[in-house]
N, CA, C and O of each residue as an XYZ file, in Angstrom:
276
protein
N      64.938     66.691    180.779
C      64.969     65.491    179.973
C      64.261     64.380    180.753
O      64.537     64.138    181.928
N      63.257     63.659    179.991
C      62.866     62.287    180.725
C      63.353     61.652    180.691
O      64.441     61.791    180.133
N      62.887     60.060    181.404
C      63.589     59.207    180.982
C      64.022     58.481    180.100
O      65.088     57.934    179.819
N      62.550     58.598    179.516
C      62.413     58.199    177.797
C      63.148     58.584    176.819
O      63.809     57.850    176.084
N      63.028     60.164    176.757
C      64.030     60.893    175.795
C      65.499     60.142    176.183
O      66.329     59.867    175.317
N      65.657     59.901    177.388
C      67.518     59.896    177.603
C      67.401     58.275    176.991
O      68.406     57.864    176.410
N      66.483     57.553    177.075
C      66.628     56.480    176.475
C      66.626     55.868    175.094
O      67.060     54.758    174.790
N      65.754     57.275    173.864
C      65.928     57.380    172.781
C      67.085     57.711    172.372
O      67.537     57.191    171.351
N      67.913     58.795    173.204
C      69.045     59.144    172.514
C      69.917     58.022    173.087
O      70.522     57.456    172.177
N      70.106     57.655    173.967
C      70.863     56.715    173.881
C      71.050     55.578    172.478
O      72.047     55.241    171.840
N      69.592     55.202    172.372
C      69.799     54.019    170.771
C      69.939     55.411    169.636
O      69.690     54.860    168.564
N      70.126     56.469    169.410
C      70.084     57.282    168.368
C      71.819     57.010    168.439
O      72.494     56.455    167.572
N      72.233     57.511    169.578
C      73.580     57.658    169.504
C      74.419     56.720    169.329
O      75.472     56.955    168.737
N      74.082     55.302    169.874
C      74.712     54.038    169.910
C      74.627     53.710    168.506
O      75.613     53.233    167.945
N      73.423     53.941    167.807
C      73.138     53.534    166.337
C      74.214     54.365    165.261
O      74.589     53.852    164.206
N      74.613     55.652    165.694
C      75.372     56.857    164.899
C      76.851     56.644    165.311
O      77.704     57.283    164.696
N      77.293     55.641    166.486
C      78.565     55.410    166.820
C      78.723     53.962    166.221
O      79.845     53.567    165.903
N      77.992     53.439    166.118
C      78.203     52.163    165.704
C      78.467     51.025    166.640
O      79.173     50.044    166.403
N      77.561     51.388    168.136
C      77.394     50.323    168.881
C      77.290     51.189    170.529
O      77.503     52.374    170.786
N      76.919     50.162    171.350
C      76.304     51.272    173.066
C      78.172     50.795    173.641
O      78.594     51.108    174.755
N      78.707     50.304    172.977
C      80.049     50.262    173.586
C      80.902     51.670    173.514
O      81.196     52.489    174.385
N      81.146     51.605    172.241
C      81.411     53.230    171.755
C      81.173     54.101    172.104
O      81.814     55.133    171.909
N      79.760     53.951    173.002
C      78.896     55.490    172.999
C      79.324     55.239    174.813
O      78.752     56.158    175.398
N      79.656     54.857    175.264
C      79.319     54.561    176.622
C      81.216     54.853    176.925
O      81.391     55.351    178.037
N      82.389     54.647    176.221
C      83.407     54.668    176.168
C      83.447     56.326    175.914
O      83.690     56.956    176.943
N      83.314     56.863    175.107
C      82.697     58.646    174.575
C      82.247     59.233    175.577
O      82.907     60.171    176.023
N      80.841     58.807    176.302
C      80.962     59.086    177.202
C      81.602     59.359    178.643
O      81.464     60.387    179.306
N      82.387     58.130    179.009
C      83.636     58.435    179.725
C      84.339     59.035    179.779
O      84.723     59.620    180.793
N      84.924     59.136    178.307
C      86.177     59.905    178.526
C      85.449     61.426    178.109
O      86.247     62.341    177.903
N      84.208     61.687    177.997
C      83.940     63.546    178.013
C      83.896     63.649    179.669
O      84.331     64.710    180.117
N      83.319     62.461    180.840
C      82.859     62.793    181.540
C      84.069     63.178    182.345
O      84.138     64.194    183.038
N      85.264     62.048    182.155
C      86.427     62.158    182.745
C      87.347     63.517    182.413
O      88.303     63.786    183.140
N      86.993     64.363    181.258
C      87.466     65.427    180.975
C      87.072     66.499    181.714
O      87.916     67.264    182.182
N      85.705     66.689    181.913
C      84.605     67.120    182.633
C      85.196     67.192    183.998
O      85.490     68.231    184.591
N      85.300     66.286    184.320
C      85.749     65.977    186.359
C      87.354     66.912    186.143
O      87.690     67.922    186.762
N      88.018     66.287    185.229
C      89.496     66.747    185.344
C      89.682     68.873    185.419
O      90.432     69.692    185.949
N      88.808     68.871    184.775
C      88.866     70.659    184.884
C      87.555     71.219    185.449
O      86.913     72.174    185.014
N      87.253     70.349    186.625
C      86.369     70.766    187.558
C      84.922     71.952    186.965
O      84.527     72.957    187.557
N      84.436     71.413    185.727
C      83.456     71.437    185.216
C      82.385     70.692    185.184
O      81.450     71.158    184.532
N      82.196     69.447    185.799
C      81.336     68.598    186.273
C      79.859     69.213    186.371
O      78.834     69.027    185.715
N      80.180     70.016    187.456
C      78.961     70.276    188.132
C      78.429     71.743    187.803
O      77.924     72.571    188.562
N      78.681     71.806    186.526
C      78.482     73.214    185.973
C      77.959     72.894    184.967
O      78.708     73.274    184.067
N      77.099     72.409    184.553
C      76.230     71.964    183.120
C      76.219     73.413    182.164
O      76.294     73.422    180.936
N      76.146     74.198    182.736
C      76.037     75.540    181.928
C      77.240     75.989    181.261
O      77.279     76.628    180.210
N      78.214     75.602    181.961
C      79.951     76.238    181.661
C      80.581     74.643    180.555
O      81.499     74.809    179.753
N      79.902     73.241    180.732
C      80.292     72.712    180.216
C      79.636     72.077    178.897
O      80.156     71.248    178.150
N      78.364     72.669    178.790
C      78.159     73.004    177.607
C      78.420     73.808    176.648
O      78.455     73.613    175.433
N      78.700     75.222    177.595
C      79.710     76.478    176.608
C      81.069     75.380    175.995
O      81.176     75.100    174.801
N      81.924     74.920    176.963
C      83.209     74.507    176.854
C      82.665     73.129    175.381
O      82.983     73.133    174.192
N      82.116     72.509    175.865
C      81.913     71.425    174.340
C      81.325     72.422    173.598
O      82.234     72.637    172.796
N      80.461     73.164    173.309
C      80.512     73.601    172.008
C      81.823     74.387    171.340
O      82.327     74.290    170.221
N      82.253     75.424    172.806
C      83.112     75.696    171.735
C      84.448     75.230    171.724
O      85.396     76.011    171.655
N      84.615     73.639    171.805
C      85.505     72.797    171.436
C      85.110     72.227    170.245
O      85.999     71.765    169.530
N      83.750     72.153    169.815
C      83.335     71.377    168.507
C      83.188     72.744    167.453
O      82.859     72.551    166.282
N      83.434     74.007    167.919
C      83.270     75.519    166.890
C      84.807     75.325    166.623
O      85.216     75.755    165.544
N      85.844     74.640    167.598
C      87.356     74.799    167.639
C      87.705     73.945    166.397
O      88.074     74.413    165.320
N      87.564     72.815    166.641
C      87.676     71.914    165.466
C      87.082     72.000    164.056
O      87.781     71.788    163.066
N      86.091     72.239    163.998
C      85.270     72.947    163.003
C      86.250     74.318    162.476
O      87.124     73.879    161.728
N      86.317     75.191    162.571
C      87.296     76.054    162.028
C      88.903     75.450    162.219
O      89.564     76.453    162.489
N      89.451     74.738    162.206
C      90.446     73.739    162.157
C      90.298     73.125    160.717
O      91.151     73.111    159.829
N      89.110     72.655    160.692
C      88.776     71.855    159.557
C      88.896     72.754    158.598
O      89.676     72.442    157.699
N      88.096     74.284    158.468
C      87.834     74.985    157.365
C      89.247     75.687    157.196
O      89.453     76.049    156.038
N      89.975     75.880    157.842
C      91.416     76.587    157.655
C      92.810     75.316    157.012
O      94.002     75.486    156.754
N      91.968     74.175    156.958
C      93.255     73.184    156.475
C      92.374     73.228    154.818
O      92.908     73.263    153.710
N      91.118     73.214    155.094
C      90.517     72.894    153.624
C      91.443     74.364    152.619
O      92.184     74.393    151.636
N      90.943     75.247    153.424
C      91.340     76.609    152.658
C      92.615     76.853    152.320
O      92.893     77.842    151.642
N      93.797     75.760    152.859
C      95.368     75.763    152.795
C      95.225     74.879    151.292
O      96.127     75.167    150.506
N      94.479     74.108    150.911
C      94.513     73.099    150.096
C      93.884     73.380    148.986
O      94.136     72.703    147.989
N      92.982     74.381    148.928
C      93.228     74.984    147.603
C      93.685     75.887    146.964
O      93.599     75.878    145.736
């Protein structure tokens, strides 16, 4: 990643959170999650782990929809 790119997504993301406060707070607390289960320094293991925390929730979602009809 350049610097540029990290600086586009930054206003992509700040713009989709609804401000660089939000996004910078989000950030913290993934990073602070990150440090807490000594995944930090494993970019590879903690990208597995967020996705499949966002595949976790995501089928969460589709199993309450599917209770409801």
């Amino acid at each position: 990643m350049t610097a540029e790119h990290h600086l586009k997504e930054k206003e992509r993301l700040s713009r989709a959170l609804n401000g660089q406060d939000r996004l910078t707070e989000a950030v913290k607390d993934i990073t602070e999650t990150f440090t807490k289960h000594n995944i930090s320094l494993m970019p590879g293991v903690a990208l597995d782990v967020t996705v499949f925390a966002l595949e976790t929730i995501q089928m969460g979602q589709i199993n309450l929809r599917d209770r409801q009809l």
